[in-house]
Structures are given as structure tokens and as C-alpha cells.
N, C-alpha and C positions, 0 to 999 in steps of 0.2 A: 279821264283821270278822276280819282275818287277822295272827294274830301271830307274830315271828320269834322261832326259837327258838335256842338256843346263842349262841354271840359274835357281835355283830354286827359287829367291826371285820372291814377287810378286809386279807387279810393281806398283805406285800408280793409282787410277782410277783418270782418265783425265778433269771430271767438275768439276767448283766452286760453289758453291751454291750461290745467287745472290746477287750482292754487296750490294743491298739495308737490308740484311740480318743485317750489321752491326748493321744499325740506328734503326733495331726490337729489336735485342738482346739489345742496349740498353737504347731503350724505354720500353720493359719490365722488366729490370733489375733496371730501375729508377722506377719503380711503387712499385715492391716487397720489395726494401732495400730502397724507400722513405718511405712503411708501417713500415717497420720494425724497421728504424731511428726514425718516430714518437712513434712507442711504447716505444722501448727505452729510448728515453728523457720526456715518462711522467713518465714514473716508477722512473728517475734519478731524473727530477727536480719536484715530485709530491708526489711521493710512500714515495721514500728514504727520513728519517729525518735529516740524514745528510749525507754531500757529503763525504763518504770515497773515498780516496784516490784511491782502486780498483774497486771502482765504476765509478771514471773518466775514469780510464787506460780503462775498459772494452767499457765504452762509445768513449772511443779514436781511439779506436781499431773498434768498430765498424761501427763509420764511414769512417775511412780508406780502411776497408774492402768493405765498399759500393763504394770508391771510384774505387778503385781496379775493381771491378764486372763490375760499370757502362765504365770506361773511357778504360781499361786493355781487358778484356777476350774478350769483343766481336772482337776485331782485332786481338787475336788467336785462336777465334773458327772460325772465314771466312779465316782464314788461313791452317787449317787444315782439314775443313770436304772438301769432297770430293764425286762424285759419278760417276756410269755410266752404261750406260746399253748397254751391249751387244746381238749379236744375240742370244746369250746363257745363259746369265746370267746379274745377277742385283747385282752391287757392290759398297760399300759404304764403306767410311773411315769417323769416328768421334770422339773426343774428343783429348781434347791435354794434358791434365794428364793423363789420362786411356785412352790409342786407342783401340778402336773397328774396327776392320776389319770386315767386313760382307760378303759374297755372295753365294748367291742361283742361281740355274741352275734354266733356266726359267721354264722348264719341273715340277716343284715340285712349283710354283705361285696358289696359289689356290684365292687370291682376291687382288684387287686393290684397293684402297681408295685412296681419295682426301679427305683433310679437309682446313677448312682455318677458324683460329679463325679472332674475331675484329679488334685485334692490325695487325695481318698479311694482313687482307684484306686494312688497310689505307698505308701498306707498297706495297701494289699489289704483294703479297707472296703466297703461298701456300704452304703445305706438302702430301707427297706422304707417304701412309704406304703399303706394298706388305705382304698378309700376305703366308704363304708358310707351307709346312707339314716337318715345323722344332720343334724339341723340344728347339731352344732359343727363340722363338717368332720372330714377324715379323719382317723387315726390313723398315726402314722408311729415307726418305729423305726431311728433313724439310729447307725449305726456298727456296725455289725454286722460279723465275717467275713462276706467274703467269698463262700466256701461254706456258711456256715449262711443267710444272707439267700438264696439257692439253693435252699437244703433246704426254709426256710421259706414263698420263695414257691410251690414246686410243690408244698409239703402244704397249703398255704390253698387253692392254687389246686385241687388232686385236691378237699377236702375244701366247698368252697362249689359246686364242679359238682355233688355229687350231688344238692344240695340243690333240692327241686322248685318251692321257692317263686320271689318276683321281687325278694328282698331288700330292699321296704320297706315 
């Protein structure tokens, strides 16, 4: 039988994702819940014959909620996500109501990806997806510079070629 010894917590991984991450999350978060606010107030002041009461509250409420989304999350999702990549492995921390803890031993990386949508490219952002021979799906680090998501995917990528195995 094998017993661990020292602290078993794991401790957090030591990047932030890039501050400019903020002003994505909520320029995209103003686009989604500005569509959603328009549809909303045609169906209220268009559709609907007349303004009930729970028609308001709902239309109150959802704009609240958009404000919430745009002004609120994204200063605690740059606060929470997290990553980092070791000699050994690739580790991730995300979401602030559901945390996800992620990492894979580099040995089981079977591909790298770089994407960068529109909105991320006027941010000079990038995301990283690492995909591996896990049955939860890949691991992905979104909002990154630029240049570091760069850096990162040509040391994953130098560092999973030497590796002789077939990563699963």
C-alpha cells in the first residue's frame, strides 16, 4: 500500500490569464446580452398587447442580469482562471461557480492548438486547446497573450516531440 506524504492539497497554478482578458469577456458579454436585451424588448414593447406586470419584472430582471454579466463576471473570471505548464505537466484552474481543476502529464498531449477568434484578435489574445488521451476532453487555456500562447505552444509542442511514446 502506498501512502502520500506531505500536504496533499494541490496548490493553485501560478499564471493569470491576461489582464486585457477583462475588457474580451466584456466586449463579448456586451454583444450576446445586447442581442438578447434587443430581442427581449421587441417581444415586450411589440409582441406583448399589453404590459403585464411579469412581463416587466422579467424584462427587469433581464436587464440586471446583463448588467451583472457585462460589469460583475468578467473581474471574477480574471480572477480565478489560472494556468501553468510544467516540465511535466499542463495545469489549469477555471470557473468561479463550478471550478474546474484540470491537468495532464505532458507524456499523454497528443495535439496543440492555437485559435484566436475576431473579438480576441482586437484584444491581442489568444487560446490554447492541448488535446490529450483523456476521456474528459481537452484542456484549454483561453485568453492568453498573444505572444505567450506562441511561446507556449512551441514549448509544448518542442517538448511532447521528444517524447518516444504515443501519448495514450
Amino acid at each position: 500500500m502506498s501512502t502520500v506524504t506531505g500536504d496533499p492539497a494541490l496548490r493553485e497554478p501560478i499564471n493569470k490569464v491576461s489582464p486585457r482578458a477583462i475588457g474580451y469577456w466584456r466586449t463579448s458579454a456586451l454583444i450576446w446580452e445586447g442581442i438578447l436585451l434587443v430581442v427581449a424588448a421587441v417581444v415586450y414593447f411589440v409582441v406583448l398587447p399589453e404590459k403585464w406586470w411579469w412581463a416587466t419584472a422579467i424584462l427587469v430582471l433581464l436587464v440586471l442580469g446583463a448588467l451583472v454579466e457585462t460589469l460583475v463576471v468578467p473581474r471574477f473570471k480574471y480572477a480565478v482562471h489560472r494556468w501553468e505548464v510544467t516540465p511535466t505537466a499542463i495545469y489549469t484552474r477555471s470557473g468561479w461557480l463550478n471550478i474546474e481543476q484540470r491537468i495532464a502529464p505532458l507524456s499523454r498531449v497528443q495535439t496543440v492548438d492555437s485559435t484566436q477568434g475576431a473579438i480576441q484578435r482586437m484584444f491581442g489574445l489568444a487560446s490554447i486547446t492541448v488535446t490529450t488521451a483523456s476521456a474528459s476532453g481537452p484542456i484549454s487555456i483561453n485568453c492568453l497573450d498573444q505572444q505567450t500562447a506562441k511561446r507556449i505552444v512551441a514549448d509544448l509542442t518542442e517538448i511532447t516531440g521528444h517524447d518516444e511514446g504515443d501519448a495514450t
